[in-house]
VEXDREN-2710 file (C-alpha; in Angstrom, 1 decimal):
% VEXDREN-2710
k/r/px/py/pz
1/UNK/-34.5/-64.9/-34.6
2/UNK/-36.8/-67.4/-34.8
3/UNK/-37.2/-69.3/-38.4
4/UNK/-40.0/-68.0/-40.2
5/UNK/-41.4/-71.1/-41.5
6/UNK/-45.3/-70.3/-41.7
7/UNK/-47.2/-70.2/-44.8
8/UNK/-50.7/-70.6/-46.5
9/UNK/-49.6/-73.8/-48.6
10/UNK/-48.2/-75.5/-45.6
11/UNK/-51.1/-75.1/-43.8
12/UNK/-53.1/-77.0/-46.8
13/UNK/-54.1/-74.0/-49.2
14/UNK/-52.2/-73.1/-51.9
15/UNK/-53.0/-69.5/-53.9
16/UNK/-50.5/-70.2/-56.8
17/UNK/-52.2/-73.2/-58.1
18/UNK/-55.8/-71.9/-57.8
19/UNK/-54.6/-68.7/-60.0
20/UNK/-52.6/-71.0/-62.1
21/UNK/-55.8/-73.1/-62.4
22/UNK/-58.1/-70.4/-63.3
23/UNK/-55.5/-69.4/-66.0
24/UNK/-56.0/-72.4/-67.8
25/UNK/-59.9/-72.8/-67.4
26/UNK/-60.5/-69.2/-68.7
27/UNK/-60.7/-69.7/-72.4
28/UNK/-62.6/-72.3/-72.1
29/UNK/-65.3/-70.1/-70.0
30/UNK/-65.2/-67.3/-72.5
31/UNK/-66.3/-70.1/-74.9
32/UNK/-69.8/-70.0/-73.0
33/UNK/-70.4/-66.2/-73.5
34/UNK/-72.2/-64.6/-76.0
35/UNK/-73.2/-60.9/-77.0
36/UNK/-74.5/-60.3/-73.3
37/UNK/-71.8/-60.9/-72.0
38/UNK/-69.4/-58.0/-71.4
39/UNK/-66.1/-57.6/-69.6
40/UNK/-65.0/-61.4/-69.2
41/UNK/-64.1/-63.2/-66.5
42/UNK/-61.1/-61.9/-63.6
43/UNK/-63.2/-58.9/-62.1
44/UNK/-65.1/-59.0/-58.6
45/UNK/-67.9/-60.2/-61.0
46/UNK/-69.2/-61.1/-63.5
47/UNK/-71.2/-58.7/-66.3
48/UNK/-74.2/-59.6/-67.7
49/UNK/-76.5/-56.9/-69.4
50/UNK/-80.1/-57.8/-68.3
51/UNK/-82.4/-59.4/-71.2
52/UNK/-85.8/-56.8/-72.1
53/UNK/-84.1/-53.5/-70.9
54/UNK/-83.0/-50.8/-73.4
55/UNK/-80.1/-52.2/-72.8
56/UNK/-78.6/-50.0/-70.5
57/UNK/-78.9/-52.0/-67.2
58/UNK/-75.8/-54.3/-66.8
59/UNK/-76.7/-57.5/-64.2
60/UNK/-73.9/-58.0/-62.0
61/UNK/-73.0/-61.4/-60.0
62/UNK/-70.9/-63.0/-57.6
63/UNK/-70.5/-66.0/-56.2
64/UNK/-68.3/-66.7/-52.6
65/UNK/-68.2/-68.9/-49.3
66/UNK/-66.6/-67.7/-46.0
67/UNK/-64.5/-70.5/-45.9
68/UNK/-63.2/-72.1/-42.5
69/UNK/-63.9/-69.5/-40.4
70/UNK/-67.6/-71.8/-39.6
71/UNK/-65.1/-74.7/-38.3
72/UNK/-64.2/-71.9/-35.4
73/UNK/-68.4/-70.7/-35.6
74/UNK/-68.6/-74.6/-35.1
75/UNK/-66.4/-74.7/-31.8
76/UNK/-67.8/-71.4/-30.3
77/UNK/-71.2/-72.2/-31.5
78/UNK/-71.8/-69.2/-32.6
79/UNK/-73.3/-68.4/-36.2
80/UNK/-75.1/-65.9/-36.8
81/UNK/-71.7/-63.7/-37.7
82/UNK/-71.4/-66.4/-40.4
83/UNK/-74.5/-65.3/-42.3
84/UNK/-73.5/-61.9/-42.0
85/UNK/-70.2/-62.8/-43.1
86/UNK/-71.4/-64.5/-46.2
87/UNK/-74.5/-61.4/-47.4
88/UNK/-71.1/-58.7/-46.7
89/UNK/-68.6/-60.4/-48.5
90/UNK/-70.7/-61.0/-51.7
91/UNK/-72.1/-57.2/-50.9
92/UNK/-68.6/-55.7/-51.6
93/UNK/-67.4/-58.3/-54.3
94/UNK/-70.2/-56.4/-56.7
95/UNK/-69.7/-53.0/-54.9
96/UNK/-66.1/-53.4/-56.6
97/UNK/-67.7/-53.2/-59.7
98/UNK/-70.4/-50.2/-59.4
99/UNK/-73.1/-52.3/-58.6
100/UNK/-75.8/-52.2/-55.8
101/UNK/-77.1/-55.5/-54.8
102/UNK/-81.0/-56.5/-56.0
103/UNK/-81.4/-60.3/-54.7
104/UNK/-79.4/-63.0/-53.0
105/UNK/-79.3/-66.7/-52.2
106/UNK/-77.6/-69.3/-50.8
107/UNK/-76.1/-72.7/-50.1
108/UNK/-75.5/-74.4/-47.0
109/UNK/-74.3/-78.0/-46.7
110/UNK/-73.6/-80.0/-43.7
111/UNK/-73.5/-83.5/-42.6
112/UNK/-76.5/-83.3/-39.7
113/UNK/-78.6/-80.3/-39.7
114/UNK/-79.0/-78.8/-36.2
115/UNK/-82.1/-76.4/-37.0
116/UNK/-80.9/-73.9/-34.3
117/UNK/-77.5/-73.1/-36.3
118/UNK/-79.6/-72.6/-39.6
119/UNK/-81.8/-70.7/-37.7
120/UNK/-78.4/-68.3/-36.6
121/UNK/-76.8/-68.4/-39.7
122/UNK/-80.6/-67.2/-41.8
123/UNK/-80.7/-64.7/-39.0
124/UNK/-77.4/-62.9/-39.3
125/UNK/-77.9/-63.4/-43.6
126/UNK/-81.8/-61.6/-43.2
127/UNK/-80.0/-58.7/-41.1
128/UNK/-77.3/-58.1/-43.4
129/UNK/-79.2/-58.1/-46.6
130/UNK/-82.2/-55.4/-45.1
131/UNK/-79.4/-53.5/-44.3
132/UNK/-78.2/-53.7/-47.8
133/UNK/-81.7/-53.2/-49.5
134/UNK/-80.7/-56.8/-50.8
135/UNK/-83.9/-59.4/-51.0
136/UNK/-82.6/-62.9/-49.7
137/UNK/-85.0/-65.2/-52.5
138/UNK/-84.5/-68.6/-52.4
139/UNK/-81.0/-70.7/-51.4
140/UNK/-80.5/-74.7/-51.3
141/UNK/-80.1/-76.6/-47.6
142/UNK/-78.1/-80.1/-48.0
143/UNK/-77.8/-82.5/-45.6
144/UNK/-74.5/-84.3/-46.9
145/UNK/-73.5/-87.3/-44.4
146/UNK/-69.9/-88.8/-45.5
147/UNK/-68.7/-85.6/-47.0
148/UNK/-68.9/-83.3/-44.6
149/UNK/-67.2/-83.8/-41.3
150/UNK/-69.0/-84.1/-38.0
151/UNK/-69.6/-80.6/-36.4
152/UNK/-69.2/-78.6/-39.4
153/UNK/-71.1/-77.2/-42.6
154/UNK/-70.0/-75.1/-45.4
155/UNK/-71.8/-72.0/-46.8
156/UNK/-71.6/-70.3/-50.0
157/UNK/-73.6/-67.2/-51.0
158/UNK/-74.8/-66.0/-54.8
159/UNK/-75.6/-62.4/-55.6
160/UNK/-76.8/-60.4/-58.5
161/UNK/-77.4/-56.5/-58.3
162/UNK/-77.3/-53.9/-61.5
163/UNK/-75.8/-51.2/-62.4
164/UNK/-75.9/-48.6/-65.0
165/UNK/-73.4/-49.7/-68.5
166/UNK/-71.9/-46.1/-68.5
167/UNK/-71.6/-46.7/-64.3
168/UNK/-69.5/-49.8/-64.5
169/UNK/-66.4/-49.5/-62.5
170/UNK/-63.6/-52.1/-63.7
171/UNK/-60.3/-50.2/-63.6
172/UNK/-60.1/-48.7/-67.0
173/UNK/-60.4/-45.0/-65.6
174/UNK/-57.7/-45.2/-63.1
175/UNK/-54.6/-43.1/-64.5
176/UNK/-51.1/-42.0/-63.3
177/UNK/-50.9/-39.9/-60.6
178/UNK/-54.3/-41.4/-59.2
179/UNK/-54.7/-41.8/-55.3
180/UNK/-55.2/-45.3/-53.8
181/UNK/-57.1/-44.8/-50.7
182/UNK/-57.6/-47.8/-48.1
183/UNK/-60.9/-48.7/-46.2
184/UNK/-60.1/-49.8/-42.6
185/UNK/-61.3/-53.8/-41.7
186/UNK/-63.0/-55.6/-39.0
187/UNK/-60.0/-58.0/-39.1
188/UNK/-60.0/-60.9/-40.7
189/UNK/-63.6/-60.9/-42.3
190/UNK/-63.9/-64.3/-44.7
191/UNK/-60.0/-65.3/-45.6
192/UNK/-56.8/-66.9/-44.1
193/UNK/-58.1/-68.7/-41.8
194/UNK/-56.9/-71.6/-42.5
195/UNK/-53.8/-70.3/-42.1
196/UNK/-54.6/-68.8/-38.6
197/UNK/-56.1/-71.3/-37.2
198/UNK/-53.1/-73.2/-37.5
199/UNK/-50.6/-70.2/-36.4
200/UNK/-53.1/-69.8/-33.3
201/UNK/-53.1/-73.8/-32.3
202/UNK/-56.7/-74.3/-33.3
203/UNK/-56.7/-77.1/-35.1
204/UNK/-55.7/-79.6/-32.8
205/UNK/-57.9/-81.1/-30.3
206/UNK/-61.3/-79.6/-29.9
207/UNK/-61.3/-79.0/-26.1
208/UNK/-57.6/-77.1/-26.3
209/UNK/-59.2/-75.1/-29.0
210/UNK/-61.8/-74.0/-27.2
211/UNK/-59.7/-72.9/-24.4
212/UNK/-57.6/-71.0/-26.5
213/UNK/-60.5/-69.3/-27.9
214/UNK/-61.8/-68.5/-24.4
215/UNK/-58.3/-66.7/-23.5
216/UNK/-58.2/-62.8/-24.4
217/UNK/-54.9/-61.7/-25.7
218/UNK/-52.3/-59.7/-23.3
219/UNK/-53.6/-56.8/-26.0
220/UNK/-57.1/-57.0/-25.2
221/UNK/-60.4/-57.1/-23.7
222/UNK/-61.5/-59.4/-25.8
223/UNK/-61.5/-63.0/-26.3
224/UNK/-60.0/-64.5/-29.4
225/UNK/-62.9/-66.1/-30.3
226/UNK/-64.5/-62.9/-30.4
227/UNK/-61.7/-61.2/-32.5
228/UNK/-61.5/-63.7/-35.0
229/UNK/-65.4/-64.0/-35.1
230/UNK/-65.8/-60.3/-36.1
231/UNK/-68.4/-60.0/-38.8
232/UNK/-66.8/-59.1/-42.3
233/UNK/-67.1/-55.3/-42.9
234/UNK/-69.8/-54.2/-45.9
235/UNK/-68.5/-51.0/-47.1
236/UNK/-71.7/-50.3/-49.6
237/UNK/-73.2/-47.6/-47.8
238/UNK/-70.0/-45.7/-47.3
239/UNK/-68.6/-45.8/-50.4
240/UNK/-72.2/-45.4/-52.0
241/UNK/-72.2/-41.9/-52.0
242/UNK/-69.1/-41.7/-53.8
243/UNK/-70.4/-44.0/-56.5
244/UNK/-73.6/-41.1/-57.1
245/UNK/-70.5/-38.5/-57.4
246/UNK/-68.7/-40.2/-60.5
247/UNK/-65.8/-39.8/-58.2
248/UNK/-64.0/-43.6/-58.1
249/UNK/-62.2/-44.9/-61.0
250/UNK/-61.2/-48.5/-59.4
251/UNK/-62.4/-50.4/-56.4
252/UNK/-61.0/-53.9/-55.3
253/UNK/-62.3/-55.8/-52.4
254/UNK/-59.5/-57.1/-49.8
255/UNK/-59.9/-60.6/-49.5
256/UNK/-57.5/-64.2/-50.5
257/UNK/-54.5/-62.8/-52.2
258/UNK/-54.1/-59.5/-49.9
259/UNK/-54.1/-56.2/-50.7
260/UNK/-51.5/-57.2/-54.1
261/UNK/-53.5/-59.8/-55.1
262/UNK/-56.6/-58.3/-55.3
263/UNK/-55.8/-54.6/-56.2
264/UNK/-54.0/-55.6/-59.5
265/UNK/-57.2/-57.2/-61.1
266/UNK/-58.2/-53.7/-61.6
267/UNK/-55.3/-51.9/-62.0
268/UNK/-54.5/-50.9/-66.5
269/UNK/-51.5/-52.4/-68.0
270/UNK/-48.9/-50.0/-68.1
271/UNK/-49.9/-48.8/-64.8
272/UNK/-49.2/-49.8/-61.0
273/UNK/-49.6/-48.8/-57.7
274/UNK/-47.3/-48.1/-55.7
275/UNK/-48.7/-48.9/-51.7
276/UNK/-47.0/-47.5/-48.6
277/UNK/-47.4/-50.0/-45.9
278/UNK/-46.5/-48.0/-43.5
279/UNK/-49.2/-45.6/-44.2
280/UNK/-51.2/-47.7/-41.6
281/UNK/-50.9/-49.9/-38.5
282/UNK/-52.5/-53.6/-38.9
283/UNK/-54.4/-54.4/-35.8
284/UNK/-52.9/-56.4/-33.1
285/UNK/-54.7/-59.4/-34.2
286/UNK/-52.3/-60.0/-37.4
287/UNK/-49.3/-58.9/-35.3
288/UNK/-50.6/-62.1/-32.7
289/UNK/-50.8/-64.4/-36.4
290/UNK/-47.7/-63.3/-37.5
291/UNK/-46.0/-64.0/-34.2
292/UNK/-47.4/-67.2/-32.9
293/UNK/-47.3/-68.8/-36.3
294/UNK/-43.8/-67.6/-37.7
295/UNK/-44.9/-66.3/-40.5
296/UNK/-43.0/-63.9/-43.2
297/UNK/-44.3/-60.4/-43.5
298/UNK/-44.4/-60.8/-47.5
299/UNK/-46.6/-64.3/-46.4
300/UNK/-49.3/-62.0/-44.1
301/UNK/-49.5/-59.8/-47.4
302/UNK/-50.6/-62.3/-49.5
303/UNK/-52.6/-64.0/-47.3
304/UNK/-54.2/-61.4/-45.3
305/UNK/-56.2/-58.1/-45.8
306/UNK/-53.4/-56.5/-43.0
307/UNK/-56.3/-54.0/-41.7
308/UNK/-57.5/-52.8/-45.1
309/UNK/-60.7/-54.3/-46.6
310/UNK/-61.3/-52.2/-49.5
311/UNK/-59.6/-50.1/-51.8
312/UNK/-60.9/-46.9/-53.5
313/UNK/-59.0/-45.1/-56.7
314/UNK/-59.5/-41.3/-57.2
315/UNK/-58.3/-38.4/-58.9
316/UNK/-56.3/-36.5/-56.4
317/UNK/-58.5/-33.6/-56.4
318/UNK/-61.5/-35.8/-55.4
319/UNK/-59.5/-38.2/-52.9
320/UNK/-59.3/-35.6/-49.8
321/UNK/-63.5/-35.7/-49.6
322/UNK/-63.6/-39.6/-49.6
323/UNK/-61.0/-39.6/-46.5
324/UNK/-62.5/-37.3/-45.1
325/UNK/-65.8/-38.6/-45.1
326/UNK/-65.3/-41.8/-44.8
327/UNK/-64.4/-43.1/-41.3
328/UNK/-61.1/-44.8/-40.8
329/UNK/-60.0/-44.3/-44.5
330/UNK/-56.7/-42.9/-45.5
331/UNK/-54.6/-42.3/-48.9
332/UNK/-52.2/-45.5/-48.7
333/UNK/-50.4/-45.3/-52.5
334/UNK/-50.0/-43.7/-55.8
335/UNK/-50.6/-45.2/-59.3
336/UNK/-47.3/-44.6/-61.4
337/UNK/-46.4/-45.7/-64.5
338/UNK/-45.3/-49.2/-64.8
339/UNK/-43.2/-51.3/-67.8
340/UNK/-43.2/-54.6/-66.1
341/UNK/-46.4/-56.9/-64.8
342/UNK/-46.1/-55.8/-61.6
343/UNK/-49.2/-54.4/-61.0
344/UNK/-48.7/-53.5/-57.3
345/UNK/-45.8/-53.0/-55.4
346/UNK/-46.1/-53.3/-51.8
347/UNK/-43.0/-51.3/-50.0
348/UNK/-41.9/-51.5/-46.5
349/UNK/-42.3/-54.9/-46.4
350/UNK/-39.2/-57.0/-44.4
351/UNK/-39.2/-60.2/-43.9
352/UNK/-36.7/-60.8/-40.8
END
């Protein structure tokens, strides 16, 4: 067998140290908050509850980027998916929480502006936010000339919607015996692509990559530049109808840190879940990651979503209607009691 010797950090981005980092910034942030404030930071966002109301109405925020996936919208030149990335990802971050979205903006930096790429990339953002009743209001365009490299940008997106206090979803409901239910992806949506870009050969020379892109997998009909390019998923107006029911008592949004990394900021202390990975089959495009790059199984966890983009919680009387209704979705874990800090254990994992 082949050593598996493939990993986030050694392809430049290190998880450990950003968590690490936020650990040690956090008191400092709470420092900033007064009585409006509720929750704290560590959530999909953050809580604010909105100045003049009866104080009912909690703001929620999130701020995000879709990372280097626009080096590969760069080489395909291709961009309007990138806006739609961007509106989606923020979408769900805040759906995690209970909220629907109100307004959005954004920021979008690069070293030349080519008008027709911001043109793209406004198009796919306008598109995404109708479809989320979300008003794009206002965002920042920088032309940035020795920081940026040549052929590239970088785009971040800011989103506040509101939600109900007594609506708020944050974990705290979810008890033992609760079902975890997984949301199906589109594949990769906005994270790890660092990493597979450089499993994939696409960070070399810019004609090679190109071609590469241009190539469909054995597996498909596809290109690869269309597989990878595959807008992220917004989940808001499936899981909305659960939200109205008072039937989810935890959400978390799939993205950098896998299913484990993400599902544990909401799960009570005392309490895990216990995941069943072979409760579903990751597409063939992480199976083509994994491969080409030699990466561990336990390393495509933590980087990638591995098919599942979001996670519902649910009593176990209410989680057959949510799989049912929802399309693609399927019970993937338990919660059980728990006396360590693992939060979520992934089994049928092997690294080989």
């Amino acid at each position: 067998m082949p050593s598996r010797s493939g990993s986030y950090r050694s392809a430049g981005v290190d998880i450990d140290a950003a968590d690490s980092a936020k650990d040690r910034i956090a008191a400092r942030v709470a420092a900033t908050h007064g009585v409006s404030v509720l929750r704290g930071v560590g959530l999909f966002g953050g809580f604010f509850r909105a100045p003049q109301s009866d104080g009912s109405v909690v703001l929620v925020s999130s701020a995000d980027s879709v990372g280097t996936k626009v080096l590969l919208a760069s080489l395909l030149g291709e961009h309007r998916g990138i806006g739609v990335d961007l509106v989606n990802h923020c979408v769900n971050d805040i759906l995690a929480c209970g909220a629907r979205p109100l307004f959005f903006l954004d920021y979008y930096a690069t070293p030349r502006l080519v008008e027709q790429d911001l043109e793209q990339i406004i198009d796919g953002m306008t598109d995404a936010c109708q479809a989320a009743g979300c008003a794009l209001i206002g965002g920042e365009t920088a032309q940035l000339p020795g920081i940026y490299q040549t052929d590239s940008y970088d785009l971040a997106g800011f989103i506040v919607g509101e939600v109900e206090e007594n609506r708020i979803i944050d974990g705290s409901g979810i008890r033992e015996g609760d079902v975890v239910i997984g949301l199906p992806s589109a594949g990769l949506h906005t994270n790890g692509f660092t990493l597979a870009r450089a499993a994939l050969g696409l960070d070399g020379s810019r004609d090679e990559a190109i071609e590469r892109l241009a190539a469909a997998p054995d597996w498909s009909d596809r290109s690869l530049g269309e597989l990878l390019m595959t807008p992220h998923r917004s989940y808001l107006s499936a899981v909305a109808p659960f939200l109205d029911q008072g039937v989810i008592n935890g959400m978390a949004h799939i993205t950098g840190g896998g299913i484990a990394g993400n599902l544990a900021r909401v799960v009570p202390h005392g309490l895990g879940a216990d995941i069943n990975t072979a409760a579903w089959t990751p597409t063939p495009l992480f199976g083509e990651i994994q491969r080409r790059g030699e990466i561990a199984a336990s390393e495509m966890f933590k980087v990638f979503n591995m098919g599942i983009g979001f996670v519902l919680v649910a009593r176990p009387e209410d989680a057959p209607d949510i799989v049912r209704d929802i399309d693609g979705a399927r019970a993937i874990g338990h919660v059980v009691r728990s006396t360590d800090d693992m939060r979520v254990n992934l089994r049928g994992i092997t690294d080989k």
